[in-house]
ROSE-466145 format. One line per field, with one value per residue (C-alpha): residue number from 0; residue in three letters; y, x, z. Coordinates in Angstrom, 3 decimals, m for minus. Example, Ala and Ser with C-alpha at 12.3 -4.5 7.8 and 13.67 -1.06 7.14 Angstrom:
2
i: 0 | 1 $
aa: ALA | SER $
c2: m4.500 | m1.060 $
c1: 12.300 | 13.670 $
c3: 7.800 | 7.140 $
// end
This chain:
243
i: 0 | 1 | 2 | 3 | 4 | 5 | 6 | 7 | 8 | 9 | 10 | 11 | 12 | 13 | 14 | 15 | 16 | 17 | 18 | 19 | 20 | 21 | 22 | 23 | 24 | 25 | 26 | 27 | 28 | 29 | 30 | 31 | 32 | 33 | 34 | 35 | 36 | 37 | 38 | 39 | 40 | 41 | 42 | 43 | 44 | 45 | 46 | 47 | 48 | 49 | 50 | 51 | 52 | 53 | 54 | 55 | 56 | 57 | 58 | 59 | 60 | 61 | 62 | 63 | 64 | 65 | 66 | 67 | 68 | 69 | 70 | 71 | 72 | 73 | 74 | 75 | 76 | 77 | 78 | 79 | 80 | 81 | 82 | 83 | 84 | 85 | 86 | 87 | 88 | 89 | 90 | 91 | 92 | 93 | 94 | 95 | 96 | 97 | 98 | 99 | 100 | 101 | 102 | 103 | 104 | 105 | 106 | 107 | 108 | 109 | 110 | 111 | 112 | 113 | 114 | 115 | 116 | 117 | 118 | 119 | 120 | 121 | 122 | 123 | 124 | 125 | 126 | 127 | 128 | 129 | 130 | 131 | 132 | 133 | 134 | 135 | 136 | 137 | 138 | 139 | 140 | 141 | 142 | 143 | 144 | 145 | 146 | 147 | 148 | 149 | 150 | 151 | 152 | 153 | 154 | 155 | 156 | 157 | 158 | 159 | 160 | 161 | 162 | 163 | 164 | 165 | 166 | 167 | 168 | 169 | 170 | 171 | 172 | 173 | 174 | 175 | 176 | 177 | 178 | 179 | 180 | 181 | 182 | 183 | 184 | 185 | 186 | 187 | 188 | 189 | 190 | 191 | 192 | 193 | 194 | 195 | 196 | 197 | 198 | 199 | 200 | 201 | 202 | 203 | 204 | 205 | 206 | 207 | 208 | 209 | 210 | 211 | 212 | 213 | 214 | 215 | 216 | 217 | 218 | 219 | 220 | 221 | 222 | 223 | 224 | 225 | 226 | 227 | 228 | 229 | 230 | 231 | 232 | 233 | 234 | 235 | 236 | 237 | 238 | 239 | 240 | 241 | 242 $
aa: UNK | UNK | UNK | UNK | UNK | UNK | UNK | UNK | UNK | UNK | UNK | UNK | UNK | UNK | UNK | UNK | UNK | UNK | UNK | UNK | UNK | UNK | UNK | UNK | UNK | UNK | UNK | UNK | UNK | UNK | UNK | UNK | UNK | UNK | UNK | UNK | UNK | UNK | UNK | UNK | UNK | UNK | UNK | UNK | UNK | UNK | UNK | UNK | UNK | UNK | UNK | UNK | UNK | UNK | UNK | UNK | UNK | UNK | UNK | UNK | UNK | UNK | UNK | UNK | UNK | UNK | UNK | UNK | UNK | UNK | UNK | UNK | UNK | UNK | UNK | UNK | UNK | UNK | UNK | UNK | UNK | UNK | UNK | UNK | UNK | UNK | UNK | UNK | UNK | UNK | UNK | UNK | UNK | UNK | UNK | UNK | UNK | UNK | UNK | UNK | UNK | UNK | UNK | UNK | UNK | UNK | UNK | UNK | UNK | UNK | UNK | UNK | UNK | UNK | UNK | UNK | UNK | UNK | UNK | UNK | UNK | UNK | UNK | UNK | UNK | UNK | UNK | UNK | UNK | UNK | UNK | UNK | UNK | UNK | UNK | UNK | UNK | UNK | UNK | UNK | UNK | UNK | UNK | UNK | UNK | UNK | UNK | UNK | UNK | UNK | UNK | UNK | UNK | UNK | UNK | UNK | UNK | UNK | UNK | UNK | UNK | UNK | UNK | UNK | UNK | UNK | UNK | UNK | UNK | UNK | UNK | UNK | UNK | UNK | UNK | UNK | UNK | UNK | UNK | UNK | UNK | UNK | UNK | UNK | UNK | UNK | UNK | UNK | UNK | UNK | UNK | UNK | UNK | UNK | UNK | UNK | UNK | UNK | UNK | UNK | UNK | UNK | UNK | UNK | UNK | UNK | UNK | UNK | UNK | UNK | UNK | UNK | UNK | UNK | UNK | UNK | UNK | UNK | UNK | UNK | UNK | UNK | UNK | UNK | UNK | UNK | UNK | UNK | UNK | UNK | UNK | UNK | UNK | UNK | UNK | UNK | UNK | UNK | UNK | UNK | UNK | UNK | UNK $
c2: m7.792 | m11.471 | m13.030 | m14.145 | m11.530 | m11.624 | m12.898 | m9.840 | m6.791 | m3.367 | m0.159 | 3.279 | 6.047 | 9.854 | 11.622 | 15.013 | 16.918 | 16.159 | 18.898 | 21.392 | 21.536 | 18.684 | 16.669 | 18.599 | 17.047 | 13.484 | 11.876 | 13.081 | 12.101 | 8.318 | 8.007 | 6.010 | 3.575 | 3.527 | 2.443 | m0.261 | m1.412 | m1.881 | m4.509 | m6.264 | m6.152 | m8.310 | m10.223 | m10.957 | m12.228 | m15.230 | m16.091 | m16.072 | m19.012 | m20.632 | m20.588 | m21.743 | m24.690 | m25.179 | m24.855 | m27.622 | m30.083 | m29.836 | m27.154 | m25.257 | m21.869 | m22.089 | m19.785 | m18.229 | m16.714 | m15.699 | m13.653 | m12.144 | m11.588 | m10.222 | m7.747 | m6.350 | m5.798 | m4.466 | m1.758 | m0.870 | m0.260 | 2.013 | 3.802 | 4.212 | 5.338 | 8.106 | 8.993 | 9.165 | 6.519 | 8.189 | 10.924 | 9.758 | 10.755 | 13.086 | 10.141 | 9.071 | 5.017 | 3.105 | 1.208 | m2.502 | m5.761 | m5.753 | m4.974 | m1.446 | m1.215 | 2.567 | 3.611 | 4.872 | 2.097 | m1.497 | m4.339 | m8.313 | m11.401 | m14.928 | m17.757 | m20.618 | m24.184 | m25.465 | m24.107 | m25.641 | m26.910 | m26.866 | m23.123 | m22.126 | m23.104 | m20.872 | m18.048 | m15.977 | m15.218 | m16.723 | m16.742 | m13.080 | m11.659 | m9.875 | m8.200 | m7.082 | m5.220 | m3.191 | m2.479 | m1.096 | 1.150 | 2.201 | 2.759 | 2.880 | 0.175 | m2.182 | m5.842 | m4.850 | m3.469 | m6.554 | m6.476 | m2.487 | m2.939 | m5.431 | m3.308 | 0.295 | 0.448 | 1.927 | 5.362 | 7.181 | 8.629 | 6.580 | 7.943 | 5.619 | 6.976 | 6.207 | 8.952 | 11.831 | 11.089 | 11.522 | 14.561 | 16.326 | 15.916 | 17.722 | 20.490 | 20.157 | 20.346 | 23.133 | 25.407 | 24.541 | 22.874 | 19.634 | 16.338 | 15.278 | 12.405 | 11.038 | 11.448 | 9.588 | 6.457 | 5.871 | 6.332 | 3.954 | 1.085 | 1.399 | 0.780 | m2.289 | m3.453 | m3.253 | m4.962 | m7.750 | m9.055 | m8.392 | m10.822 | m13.541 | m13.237 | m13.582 | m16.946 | m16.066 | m17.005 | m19.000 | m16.880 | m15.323 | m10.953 | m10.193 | m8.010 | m4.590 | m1.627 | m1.541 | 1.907 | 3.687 | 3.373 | 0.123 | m3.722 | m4.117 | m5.697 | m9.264 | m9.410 | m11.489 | m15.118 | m16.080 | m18.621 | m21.506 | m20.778 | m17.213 | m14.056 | m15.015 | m12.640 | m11.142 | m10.824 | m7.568 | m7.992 | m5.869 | m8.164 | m10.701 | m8.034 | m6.464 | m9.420 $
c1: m11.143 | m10.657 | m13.017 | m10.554 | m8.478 | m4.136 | m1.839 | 0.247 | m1.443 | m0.332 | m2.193 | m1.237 | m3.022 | m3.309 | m3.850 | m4.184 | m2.165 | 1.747 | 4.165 | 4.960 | 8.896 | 9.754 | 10.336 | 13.127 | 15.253 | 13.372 | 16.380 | 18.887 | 16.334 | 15.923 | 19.925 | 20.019 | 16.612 | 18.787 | 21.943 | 19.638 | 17.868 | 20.962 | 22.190 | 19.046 | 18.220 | 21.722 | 20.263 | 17.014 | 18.642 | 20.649 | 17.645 | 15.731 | 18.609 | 17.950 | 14.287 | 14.928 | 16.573 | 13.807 | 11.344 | 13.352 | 13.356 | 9.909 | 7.692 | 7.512 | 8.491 | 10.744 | 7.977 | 10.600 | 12.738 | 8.932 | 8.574 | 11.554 | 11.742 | 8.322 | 9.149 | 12.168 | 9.527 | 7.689 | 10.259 | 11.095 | 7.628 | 6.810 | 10.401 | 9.493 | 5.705 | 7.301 | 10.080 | 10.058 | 8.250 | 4.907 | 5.695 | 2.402 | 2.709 | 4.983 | 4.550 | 8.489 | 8.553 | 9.479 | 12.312 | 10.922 | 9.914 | 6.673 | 3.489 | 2.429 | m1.487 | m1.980 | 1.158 | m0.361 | 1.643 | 1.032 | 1.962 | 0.618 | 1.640 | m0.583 | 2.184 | 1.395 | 1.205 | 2.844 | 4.995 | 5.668 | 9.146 | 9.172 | 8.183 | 10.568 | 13.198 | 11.784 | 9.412 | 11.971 | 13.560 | 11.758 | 8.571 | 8.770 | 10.768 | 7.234 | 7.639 | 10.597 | 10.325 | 7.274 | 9.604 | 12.226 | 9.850 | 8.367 | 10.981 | 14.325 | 15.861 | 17.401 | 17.854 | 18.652 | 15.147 | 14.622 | 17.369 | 16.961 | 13.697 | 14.655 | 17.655 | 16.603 | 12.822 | 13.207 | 12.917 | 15.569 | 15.014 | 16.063 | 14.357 | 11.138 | 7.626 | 7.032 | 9.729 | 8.087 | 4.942 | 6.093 | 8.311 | 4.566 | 3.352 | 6.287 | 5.630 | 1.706 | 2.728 | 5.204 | 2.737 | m0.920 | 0.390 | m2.522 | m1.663 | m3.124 | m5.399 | m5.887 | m2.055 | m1.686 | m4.290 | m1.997 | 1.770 | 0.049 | m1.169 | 2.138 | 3.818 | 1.426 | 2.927 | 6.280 | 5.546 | 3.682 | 6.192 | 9.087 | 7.363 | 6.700 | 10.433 | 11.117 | 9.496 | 6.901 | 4.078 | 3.299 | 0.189 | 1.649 | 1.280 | m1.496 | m0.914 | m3.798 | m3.250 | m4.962 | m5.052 | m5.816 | m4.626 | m7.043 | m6.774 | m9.432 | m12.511 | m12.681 | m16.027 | m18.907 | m19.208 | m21.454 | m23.456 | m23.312 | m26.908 | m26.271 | m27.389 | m30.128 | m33.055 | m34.526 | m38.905 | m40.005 | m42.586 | m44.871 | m44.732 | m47.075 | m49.889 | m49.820 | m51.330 $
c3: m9.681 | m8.709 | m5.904 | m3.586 | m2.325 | m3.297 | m0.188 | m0.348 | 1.197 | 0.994 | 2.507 | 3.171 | 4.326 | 4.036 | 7.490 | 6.754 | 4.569 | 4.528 | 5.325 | 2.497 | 3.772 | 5.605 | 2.094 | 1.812 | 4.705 | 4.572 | 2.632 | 6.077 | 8.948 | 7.153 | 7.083 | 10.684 | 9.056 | 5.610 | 7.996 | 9.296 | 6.810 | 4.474 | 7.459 | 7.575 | 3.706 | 3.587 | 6.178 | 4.076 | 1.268 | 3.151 | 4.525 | 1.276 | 0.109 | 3.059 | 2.663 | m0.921 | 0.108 | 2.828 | 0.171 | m2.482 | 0.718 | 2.321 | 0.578 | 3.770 | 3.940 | 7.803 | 10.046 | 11.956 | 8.547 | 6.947 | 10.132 | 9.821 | 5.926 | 6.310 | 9.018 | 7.384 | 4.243 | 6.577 | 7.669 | 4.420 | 3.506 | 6.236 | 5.492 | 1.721 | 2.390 | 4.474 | 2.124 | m1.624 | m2.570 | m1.930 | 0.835 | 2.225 | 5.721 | 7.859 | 10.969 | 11.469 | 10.907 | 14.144 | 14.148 | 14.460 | 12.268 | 13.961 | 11.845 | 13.626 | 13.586 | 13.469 | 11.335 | 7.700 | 6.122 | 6.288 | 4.879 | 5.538 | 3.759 | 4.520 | 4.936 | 2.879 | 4.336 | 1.189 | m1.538 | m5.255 | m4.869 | m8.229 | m8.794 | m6.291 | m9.376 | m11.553 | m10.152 | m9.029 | m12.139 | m15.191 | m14.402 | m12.520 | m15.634 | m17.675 | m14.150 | m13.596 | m17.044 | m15.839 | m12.788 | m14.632 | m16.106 | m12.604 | m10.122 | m13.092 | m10.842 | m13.270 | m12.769 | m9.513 | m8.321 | m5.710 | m3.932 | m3.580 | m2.273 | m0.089 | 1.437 | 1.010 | 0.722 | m2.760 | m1.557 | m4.181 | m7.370 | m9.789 | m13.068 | m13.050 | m13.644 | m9.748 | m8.655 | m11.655 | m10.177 | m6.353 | m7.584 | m8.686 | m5.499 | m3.599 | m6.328 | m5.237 | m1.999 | m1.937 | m3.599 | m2.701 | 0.707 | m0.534 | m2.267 | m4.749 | m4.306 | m7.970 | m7.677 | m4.227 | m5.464 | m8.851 | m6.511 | m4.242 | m6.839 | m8.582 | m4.928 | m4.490 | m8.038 | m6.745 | m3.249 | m4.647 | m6.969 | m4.427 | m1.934 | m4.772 | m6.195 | m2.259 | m2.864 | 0.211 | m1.991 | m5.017 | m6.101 | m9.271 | m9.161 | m11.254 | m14.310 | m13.024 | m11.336 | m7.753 | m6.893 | m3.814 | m0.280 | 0.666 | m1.234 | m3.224 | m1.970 | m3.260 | m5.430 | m4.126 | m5.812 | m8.274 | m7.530 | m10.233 | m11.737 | m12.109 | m9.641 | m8.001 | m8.598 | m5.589 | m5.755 | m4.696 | m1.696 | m3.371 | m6.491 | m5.268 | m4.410 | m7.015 | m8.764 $
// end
């Protein structure tokens, strides 16, 4: 755990227990978000080149297109937490780029002052490459797992060790009608993987994804610094009478 908490902030909740059925006809009500989110993913991207060039020019991220970028990662957060990316909640997502306060699934990104313009050459393909591997091998999305994200919310099945993992909690839930909470704290640090390196090969922060598994539905709590002589040893006020 690092003592300054990552930029990229992903939570989801469980409130209550999730339906034992509805799974089943998830993937036909999210058609009309799909529909949506397909527009705006293609959306994204053009405004991730123009951010790019933004970025190569003045080291600013443009506010308006990090609003925007961030609220269509927003929607296709709260889309994936409620379809098969973690099936975490039987809440229907609203249809808006606005963060939503008391939906189970949230997602916050701090906008950086400055950006490397030299990073911005790189990090989204070289330097996000170790990445991109471990993606592969969590949602089976290929070299094209960004851009799905981006568009779809990575919600499909696609053979990766995120989807075998969410298909044992529909069989959980189908026959026990409970999910799984060791299961929900791994789906959910895997899903924080995914998010965080999404929003740095987005180029919306320069802080590099760190290589551990966060689980659970909360960010880890940053740990307290040290001071520079050490901890700082505490007398017990029963130590000087005792003398």
């Amino acid at each position: 755990m690092t003592n300054t908490a990552y930029p990229v902030r992903v939570t989801g909740r469980l409130e209550g227990e999730p339906s034992r059925w509805l799974w089943l006809v998830k993937w036909l009500l999210l058609v009309p978000h799909l529909i949506v989110l397909v527009v705006l993913g293609l959306a994204f991207w053009v405004l991730t080149v123009v951010a790019f060039v933004a970025i190569l020019v003045s080291g600013r991220y443009p506010r308006a297109v990090f609003g925007f970028n961030l609220g269509v990662l927003r929607w296709g957060w709260r889309v994936a937490y409620y379809g098969y990316a973690a099936n975490g909640t039987d809440r229907y997502p609203p249809f808006t780029l606005a963060d939503v306060p008391d939906y189970p699934a949230r997602l916050e990104i701090d906008r950086p002052e400055r950006l490397s313009r030299g990073l911005v050459l790189v990090k989204w393909w070289l330097l996000a490459l170790p990445h991109y591997l471990v993606l592969v091998f969590l949602i089976g999305a290929g070299g094209t797992v960004v851009w799905r994200i981006g568009t779809t919310g990575a919600i499909g099945f696609d053979g990766g060790l995120v989807s075998v993992l969410v298909l044992f909690v529909l069989v959980a839930l189908l026959c026990s009608g409970r999910y799984p909470r060791g299961l929900f704290d791994l789906v959910l640090g895997f899903d924080r993987w995914v998010l965080r390196v999404v929003a740095y090969a987005a180029l919306m922060t320069d802080a590099y994804p760190p290589f551990r598994l966060d689980q659970g539905g909360e960010e880890p709590v940053p740990a307290p610094p040290v001071p520079p002589g050490g901890p700082v040893e505490i007398a017990s006020p029963t130590a000087g009478a005792a003398r």
